[in-house]
TIMI-2910 file (N, C-alpha, C, CB; in pm, 1 decimal, decimal comma, always signed):
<rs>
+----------+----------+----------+----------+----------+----------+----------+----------+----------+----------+----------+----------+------+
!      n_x !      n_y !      n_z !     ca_x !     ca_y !     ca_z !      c_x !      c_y !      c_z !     cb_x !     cb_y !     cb_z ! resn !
+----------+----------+----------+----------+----------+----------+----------+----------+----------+----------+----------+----------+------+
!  +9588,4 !  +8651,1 ! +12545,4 !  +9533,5 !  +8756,0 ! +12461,6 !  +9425,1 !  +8697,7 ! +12371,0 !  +9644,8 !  +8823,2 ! +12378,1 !  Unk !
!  +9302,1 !  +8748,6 ! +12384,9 !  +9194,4 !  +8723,0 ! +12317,2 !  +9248,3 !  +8760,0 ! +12160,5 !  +9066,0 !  +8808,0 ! +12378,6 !  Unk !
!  +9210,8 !  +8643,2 ! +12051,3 !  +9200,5 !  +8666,0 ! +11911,0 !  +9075,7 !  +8763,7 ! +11851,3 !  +9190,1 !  +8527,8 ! +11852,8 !  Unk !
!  +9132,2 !  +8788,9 ! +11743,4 !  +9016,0 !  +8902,8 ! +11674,3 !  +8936,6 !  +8789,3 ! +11633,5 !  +9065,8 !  +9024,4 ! +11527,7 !  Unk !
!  +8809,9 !  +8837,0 ! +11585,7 !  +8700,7 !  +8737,8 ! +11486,9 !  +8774,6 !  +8705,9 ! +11375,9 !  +8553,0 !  +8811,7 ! +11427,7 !  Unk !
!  +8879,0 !  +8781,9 ! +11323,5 !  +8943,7 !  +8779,1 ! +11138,7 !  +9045,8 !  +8663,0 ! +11193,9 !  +9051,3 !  +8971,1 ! +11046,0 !  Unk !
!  +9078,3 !  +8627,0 ! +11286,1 !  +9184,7 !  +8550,1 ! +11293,3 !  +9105,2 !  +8393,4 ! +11317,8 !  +9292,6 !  +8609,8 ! +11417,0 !  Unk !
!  +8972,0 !  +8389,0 ! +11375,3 !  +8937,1 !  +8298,9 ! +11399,1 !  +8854,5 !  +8252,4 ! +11289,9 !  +8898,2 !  +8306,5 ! +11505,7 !  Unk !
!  +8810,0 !  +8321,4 ! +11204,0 !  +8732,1 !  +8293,7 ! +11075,9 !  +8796,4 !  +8428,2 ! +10958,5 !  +8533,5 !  +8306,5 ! +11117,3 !  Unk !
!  +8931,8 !  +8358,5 ! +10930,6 !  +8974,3 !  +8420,6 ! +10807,9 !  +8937,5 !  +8435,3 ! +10679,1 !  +9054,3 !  +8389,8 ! +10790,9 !  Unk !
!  +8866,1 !  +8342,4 ! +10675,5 !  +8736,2 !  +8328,7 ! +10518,2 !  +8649,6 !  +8400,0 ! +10520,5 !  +8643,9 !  +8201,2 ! +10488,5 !  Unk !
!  +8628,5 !  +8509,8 ! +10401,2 !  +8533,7 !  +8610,9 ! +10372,0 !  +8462,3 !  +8638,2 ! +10277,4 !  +8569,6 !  +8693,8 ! +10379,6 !  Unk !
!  +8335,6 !  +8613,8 ! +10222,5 !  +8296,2 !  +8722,6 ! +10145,9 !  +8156,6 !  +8769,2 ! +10209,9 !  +8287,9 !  +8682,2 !  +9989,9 !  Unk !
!  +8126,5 !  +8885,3 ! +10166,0 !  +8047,1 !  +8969,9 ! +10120,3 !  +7945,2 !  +8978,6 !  +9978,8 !  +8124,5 !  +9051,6 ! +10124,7 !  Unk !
!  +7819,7 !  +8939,6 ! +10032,3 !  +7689,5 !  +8883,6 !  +9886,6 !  +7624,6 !  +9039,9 !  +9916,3 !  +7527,6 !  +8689,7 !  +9927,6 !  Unk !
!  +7641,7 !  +9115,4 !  +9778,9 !  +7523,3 !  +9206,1 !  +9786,1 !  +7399,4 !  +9182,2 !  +9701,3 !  +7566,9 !  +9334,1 !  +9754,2 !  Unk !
!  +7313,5 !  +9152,4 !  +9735,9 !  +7201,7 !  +9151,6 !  +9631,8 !  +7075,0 !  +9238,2 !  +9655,7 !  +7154,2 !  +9011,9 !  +9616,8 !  Unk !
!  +7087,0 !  +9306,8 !  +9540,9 !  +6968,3 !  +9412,1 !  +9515,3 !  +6871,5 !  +9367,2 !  +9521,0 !  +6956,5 !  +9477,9 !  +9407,3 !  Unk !
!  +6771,7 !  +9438,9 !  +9547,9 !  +6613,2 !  +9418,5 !  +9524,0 !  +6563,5 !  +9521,5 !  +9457,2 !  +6527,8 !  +9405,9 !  +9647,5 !  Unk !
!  +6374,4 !  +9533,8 !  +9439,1 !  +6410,0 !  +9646,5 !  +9340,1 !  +6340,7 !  +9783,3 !  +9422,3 !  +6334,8 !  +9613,6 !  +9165,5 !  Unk !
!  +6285,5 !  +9715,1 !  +9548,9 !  +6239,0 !  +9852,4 !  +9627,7 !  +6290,1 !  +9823,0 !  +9799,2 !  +6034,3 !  +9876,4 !  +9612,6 !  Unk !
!  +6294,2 !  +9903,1 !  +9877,4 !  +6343,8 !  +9876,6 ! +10002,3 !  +6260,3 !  +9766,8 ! +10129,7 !  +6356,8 ! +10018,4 ! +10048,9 !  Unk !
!  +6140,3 !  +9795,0 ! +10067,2 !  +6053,4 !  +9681,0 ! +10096,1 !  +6063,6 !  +9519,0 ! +10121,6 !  +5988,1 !  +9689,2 ! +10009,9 !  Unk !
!  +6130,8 !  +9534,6 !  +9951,6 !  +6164,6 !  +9387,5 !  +9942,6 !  +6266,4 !  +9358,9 ! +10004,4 !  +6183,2 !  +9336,9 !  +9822,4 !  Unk !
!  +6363,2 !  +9416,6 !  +9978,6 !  +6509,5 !  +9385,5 ! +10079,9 !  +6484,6 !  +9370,9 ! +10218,0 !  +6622,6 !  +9508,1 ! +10079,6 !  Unk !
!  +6385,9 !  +9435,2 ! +10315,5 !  +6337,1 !  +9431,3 ! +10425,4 !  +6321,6 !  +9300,7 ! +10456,6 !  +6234,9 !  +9500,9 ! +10434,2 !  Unk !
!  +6185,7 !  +9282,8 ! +10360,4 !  +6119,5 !  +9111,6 ! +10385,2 !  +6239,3 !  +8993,7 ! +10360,1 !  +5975,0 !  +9070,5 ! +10247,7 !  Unk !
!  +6346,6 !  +8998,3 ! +10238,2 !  +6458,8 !  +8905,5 ! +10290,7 !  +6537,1 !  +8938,8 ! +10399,3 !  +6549,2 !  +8881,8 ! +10197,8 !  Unk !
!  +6562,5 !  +9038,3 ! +10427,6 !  +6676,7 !  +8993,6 ! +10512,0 !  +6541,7 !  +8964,0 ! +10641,5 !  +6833,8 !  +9136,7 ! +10544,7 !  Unk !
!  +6430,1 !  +9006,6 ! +10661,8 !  +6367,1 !  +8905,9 ! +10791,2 !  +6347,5 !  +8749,4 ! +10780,7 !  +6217,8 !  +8951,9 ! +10824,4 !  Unk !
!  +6288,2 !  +8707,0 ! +10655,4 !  +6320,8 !  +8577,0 ! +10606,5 !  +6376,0 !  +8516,3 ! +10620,4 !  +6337,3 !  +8554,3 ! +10540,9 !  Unk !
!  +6536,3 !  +8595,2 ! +10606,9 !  +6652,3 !  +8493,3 ! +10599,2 !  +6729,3 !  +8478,6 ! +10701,4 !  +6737,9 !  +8515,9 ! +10503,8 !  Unk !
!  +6702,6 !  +8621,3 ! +10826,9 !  +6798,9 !  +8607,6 ! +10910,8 !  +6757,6 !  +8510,5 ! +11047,0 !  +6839,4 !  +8749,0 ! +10942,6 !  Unk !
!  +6618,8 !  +8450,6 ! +11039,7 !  +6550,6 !  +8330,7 ! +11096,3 !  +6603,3 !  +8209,5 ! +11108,3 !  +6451,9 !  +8305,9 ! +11036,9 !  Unk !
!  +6656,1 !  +8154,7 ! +10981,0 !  +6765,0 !  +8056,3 ! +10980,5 !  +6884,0 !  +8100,7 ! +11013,7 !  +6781,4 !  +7997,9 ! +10865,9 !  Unk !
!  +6925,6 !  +7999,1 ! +11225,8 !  +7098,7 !  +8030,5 ! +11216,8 !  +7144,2 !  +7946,7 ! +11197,4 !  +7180,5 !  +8076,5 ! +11315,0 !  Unk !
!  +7258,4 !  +8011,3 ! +11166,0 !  +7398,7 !  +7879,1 ! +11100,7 !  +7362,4 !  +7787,9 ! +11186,4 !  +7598,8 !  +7909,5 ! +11119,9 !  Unk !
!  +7403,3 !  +7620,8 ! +11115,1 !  +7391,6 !  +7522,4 ! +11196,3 !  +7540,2 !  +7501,8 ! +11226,2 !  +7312,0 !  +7405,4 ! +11139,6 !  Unk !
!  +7651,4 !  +7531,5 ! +11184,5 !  +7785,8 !  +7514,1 ! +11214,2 !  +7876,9 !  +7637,5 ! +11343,9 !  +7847,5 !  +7523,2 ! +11055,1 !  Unk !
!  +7924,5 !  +7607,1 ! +11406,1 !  +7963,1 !  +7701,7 ! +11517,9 !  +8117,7 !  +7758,1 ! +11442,1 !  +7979,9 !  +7607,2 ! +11694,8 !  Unk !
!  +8125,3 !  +7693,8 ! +11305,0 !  +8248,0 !  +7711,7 ! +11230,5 !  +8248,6 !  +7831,2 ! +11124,5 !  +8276,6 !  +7581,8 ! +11160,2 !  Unk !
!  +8093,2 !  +7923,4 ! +11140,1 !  +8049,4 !  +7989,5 ! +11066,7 !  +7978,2 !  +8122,0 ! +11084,9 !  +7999,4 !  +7920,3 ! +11021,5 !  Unk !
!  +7987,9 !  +8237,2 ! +11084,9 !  +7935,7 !  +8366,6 ! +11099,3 !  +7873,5 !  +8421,1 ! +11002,0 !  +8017,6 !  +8445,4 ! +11129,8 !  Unk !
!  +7792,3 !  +8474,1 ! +11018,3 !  +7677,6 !  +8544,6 ! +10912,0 !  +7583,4 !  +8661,1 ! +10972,8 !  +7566,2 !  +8422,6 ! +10857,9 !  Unk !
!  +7591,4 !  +8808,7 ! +10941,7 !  +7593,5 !  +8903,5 ! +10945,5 !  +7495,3 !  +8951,6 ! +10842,6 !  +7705,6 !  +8932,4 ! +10948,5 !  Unk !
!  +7330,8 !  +9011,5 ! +10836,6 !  +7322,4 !  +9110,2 ! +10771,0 !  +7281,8 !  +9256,1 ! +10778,6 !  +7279,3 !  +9071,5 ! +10713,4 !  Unk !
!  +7259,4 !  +9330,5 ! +10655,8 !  +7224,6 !  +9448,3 ! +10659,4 !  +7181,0 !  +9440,7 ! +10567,4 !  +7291,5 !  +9538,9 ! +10679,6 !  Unk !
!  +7077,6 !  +9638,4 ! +10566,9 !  +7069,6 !  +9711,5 ! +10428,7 !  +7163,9 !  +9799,8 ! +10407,1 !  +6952,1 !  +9782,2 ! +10406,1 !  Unk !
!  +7218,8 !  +9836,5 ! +10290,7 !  +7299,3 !  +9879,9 ! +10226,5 !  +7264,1 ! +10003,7 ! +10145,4 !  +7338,4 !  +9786,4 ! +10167,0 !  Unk !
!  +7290,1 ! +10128,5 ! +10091,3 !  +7235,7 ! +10212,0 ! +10009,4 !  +7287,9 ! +10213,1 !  +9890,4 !  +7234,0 ! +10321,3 ! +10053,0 !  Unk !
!  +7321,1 ! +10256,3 !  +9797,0 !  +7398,0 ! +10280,7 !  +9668,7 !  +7491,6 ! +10349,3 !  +9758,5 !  +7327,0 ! +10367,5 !  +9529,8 !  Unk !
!  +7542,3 ! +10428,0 !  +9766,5 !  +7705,0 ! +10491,7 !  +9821,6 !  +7758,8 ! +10390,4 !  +9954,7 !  +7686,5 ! +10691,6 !  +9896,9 !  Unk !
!  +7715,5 ! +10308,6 !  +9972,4 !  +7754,1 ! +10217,7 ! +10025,5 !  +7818,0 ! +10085,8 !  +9924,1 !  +7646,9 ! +10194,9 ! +10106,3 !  Unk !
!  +7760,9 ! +10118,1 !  +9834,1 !  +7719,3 !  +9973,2 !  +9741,4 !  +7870,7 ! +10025,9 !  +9637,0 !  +7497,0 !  +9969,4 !  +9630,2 !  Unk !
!  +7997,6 !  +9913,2 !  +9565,4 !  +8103,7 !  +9949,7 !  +9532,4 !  +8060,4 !  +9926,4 !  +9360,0 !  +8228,5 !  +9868,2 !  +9612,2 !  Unk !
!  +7960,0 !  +9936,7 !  +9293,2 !  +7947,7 !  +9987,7 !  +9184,2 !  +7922,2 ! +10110,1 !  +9099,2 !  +7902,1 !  +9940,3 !  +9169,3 !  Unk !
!  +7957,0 ! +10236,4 !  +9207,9 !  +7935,9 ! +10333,0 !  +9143,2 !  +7841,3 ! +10393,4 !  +9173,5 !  +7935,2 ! +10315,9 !  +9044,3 !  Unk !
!  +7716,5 ! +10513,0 !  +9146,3 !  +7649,1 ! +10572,8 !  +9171,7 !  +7518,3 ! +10511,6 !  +9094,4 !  +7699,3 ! +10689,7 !  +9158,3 !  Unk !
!  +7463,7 ! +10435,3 !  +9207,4 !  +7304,5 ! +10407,0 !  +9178,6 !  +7158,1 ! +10472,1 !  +9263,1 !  +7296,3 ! +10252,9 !  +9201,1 !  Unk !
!  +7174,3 ! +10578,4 !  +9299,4 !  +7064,5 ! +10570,9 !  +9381,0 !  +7002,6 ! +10544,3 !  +9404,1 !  +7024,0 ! +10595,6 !  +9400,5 !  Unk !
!  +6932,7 ! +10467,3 !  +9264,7 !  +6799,4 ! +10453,9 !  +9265,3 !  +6787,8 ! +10310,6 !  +9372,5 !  +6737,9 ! +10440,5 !  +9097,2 !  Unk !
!  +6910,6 ! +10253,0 !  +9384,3 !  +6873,1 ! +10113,2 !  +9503,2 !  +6913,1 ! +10147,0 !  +9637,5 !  +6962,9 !  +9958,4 !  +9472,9 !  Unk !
!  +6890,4 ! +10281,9 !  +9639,6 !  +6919,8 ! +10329,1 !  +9807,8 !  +6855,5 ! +10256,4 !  +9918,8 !  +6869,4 ! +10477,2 !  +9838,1 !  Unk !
!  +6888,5 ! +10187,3 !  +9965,9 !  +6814,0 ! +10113,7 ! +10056,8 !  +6708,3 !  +9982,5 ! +10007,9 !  +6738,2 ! +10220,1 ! +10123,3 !  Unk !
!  +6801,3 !  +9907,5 !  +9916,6 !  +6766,1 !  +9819,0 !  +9814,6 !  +6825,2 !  +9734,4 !  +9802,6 !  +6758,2 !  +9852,0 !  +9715,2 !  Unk !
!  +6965,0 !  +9725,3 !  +9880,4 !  +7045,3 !  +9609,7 !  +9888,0 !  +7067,7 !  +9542,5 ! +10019,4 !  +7164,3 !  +9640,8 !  +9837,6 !  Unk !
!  +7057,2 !  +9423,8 !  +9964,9 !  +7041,9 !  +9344,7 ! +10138,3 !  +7225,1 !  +9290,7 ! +10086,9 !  +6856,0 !  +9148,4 ! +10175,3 !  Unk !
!  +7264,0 !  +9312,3 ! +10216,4 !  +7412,2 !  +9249,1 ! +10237,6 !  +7421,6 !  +9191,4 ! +10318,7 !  +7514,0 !  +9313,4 ! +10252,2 !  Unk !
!  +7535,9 !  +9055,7 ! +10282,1 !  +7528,3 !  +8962,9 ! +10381,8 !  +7640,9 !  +8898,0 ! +10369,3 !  +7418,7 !  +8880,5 ! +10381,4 !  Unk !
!  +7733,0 !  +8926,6 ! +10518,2 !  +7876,4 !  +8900,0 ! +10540,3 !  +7905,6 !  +8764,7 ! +10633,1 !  +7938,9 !  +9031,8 ! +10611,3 !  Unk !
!  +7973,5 !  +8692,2 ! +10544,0 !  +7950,2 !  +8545,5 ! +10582,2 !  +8151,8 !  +8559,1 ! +10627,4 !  +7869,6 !  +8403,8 ! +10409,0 !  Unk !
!  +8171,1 !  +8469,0 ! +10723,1 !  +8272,7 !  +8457,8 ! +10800,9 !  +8297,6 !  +8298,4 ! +10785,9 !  +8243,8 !  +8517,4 ! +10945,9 !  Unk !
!  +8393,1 !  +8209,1 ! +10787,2 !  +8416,9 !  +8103,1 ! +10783,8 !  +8605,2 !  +8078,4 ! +10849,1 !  +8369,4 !  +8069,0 ! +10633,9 !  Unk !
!  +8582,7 !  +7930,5 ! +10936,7 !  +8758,1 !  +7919,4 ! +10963,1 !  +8796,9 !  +7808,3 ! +10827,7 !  +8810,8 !  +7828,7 ! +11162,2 !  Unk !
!  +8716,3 !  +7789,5 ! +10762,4 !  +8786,0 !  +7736,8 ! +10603,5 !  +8718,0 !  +7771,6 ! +10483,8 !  +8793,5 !  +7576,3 ! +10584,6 !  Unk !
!  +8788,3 !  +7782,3 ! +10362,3 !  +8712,2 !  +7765,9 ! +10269,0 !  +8616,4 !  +7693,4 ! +10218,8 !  +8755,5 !  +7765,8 ! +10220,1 !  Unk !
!  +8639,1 !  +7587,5 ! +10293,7 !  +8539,9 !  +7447,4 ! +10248,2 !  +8399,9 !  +7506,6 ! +10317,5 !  +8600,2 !  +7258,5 ! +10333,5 !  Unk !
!  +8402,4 !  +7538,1 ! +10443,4 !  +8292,7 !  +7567,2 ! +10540,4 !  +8225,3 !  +7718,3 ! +10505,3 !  +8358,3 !  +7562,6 ! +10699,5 !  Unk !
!  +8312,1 !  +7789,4 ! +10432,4 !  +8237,5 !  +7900,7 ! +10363,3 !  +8162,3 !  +7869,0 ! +10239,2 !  +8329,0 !  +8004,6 ! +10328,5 !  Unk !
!  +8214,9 !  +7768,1 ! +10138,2 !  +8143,9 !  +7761,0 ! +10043,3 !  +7990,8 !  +7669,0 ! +10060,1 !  +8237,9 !  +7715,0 !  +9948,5 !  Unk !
!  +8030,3 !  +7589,2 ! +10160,7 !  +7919,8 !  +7468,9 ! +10174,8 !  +7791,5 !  +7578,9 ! +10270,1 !  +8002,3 !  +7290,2 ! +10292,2 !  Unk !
!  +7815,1 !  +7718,2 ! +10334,1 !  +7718,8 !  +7823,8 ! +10399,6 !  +7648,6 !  +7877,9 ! +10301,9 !  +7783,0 !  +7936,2 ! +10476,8 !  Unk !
!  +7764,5 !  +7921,6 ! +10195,9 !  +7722,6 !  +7996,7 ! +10100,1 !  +7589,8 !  +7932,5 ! +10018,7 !  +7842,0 !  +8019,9 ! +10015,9 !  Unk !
!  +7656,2 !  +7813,7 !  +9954,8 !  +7560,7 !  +7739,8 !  +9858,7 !  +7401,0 !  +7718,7 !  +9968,2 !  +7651,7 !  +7558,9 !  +9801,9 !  Unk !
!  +7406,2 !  +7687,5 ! +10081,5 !  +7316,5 !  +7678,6 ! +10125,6 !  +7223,1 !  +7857,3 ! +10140,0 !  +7362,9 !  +7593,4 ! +10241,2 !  Unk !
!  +7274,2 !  +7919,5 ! +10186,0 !  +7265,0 !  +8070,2 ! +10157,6 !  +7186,6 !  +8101,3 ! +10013,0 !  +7424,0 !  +8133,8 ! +10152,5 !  Unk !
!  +7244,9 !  +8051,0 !  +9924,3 !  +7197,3 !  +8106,0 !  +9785,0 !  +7073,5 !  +8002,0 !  +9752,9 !  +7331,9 !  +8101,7 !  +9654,7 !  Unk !
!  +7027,1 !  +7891,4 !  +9805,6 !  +6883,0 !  +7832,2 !  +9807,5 !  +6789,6 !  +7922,0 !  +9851,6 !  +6867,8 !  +7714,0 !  +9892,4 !  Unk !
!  +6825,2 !  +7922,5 ! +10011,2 !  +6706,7 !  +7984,7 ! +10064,9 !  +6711,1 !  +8137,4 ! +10028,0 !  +6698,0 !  +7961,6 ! +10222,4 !  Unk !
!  +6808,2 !  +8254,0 !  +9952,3 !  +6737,8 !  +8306,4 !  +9859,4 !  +6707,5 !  +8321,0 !  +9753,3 !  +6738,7 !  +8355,4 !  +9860,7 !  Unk !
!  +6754,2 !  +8182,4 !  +9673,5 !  +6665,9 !  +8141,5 !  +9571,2 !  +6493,5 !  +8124,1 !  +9590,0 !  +6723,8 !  +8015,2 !  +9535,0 !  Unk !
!  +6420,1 !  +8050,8 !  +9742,1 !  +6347,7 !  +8036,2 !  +9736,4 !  +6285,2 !  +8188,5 !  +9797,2 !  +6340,5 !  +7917,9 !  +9769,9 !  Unk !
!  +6309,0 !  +8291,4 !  +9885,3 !  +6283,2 !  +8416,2 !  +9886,9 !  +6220,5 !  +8497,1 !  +9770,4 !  +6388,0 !  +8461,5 !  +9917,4 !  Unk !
!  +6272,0 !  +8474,6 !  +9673,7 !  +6295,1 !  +8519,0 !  +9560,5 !  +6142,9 !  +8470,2 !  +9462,0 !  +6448,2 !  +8457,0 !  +9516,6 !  Unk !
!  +6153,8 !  +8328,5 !  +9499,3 !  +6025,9 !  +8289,7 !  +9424,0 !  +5911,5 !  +8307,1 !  +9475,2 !  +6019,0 !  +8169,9 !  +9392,5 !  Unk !
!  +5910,2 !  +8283,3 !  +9604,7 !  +5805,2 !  +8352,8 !  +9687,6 !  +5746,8 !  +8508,2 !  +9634,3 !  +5873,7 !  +8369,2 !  +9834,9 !  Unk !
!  +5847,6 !  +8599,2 !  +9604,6 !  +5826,2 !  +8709,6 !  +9616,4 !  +5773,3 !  +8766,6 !  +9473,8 !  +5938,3 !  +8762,9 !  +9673,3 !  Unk !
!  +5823,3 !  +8624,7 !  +9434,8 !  +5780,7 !  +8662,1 !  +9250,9 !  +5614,1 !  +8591,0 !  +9212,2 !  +5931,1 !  +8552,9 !  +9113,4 !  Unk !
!  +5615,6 !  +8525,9 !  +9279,8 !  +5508,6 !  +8410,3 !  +9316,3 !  +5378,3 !  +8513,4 !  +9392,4 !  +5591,3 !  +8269,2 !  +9447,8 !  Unk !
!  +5422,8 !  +8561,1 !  +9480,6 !  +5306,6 !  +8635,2 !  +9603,7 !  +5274,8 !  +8816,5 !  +9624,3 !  +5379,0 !  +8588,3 !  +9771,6 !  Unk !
!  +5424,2 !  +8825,4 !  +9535,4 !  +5399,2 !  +8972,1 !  +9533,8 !  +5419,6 !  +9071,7 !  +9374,2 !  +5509,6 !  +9025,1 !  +9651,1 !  Unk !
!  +5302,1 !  +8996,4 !  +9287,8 !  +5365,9 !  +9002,4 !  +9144,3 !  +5347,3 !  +9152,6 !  +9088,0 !  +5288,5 !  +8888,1 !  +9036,7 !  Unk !
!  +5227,1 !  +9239,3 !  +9205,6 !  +5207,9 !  +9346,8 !  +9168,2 !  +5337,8 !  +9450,3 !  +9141,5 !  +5120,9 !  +9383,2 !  +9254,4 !  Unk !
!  +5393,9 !  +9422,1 !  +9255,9 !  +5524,9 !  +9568,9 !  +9314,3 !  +5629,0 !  +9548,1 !  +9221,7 !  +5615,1 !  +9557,3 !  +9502,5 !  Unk !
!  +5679,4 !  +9389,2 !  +9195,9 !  +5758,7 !  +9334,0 !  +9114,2 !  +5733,7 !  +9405,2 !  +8952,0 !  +5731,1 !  +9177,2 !  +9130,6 !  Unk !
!  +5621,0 !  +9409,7 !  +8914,9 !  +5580,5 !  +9390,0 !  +8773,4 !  +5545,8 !  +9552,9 !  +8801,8 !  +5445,2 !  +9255,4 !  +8720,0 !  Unk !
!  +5517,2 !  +9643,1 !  +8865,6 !  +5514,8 !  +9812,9 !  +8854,1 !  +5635,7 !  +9849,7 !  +8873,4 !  +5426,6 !  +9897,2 !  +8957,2 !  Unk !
!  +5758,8 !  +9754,8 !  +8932,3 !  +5861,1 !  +9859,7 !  +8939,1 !  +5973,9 !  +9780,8 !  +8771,5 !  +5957,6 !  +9857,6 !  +9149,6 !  Unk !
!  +5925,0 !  +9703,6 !  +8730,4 !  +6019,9 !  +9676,8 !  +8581,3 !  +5940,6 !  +9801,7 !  +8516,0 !  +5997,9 !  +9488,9 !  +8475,1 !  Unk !
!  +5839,2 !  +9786,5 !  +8509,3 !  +5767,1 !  +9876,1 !  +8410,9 !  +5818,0 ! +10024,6 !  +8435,8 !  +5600,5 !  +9865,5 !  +8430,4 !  Unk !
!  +5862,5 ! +10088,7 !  +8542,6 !  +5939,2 ! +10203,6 !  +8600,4 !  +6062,2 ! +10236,6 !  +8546,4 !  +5963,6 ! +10185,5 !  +8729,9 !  Unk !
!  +6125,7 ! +10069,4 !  +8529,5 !  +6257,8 ! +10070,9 !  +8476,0 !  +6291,5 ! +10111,6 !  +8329,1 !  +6303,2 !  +9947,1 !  +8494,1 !  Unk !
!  +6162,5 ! +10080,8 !  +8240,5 !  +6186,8 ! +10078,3 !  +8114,0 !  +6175,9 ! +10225,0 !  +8085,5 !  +6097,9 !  +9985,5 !  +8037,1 !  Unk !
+----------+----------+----------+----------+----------+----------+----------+----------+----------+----------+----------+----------+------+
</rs>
């Protein structure tokens, strides 16, 4: 009997991170989903997400603004060492985007206020 995926990589979480227009969430998750895992001990999954998808309550305004990304691991050790690598490269996403795209960034705070 074939095992489920949950049995073979019981380690889970789920990273939602917003962006502030659907645009941007687009350009990471193409960015990011370029790099694959280098470990065969490791699964990684993304999407966009809407606010009624999203488990904080009613935001609309990030409807299609959250990039999610469901990381699978058969240990904890091998999930955290994906993760941390995970949270560089969109650390560097991030600067790029703050760096190259300062217009959209800097009209949509100003939206916010």
């Amino acid at each position: 009997m074939a095992s489920s995926v949950e049995d073979q990589f019981p380690c889970q979480i789920i990273i939602d991170s917003p962006f502030p227009t659907p645009r941007l969430a687009s350009i990471a998750l193409k960015a990011l989903q370029v790099d694959k895992e280098l470990s065969p001990l490791v699964r990684r999954s993304f999407s966009i997400a809407d606010s009624a998808q999203h488990s904080h309550g009613d935001q609309s305004a990030l409807d299609g603004c959250i990039l999610r990304t469901d990381y699978r691991a058969t240990t904890n050790r091998m999930l955290r060492v994906a993760v941390n690598s995970f949270m560089e490269s969109l650390n560097l996403v991030l600067e790029v985007m703050e760096n190259l795209d300062e217009d959209v960034l800097a009209t949509n705070q100003e939206s916010l206020k």
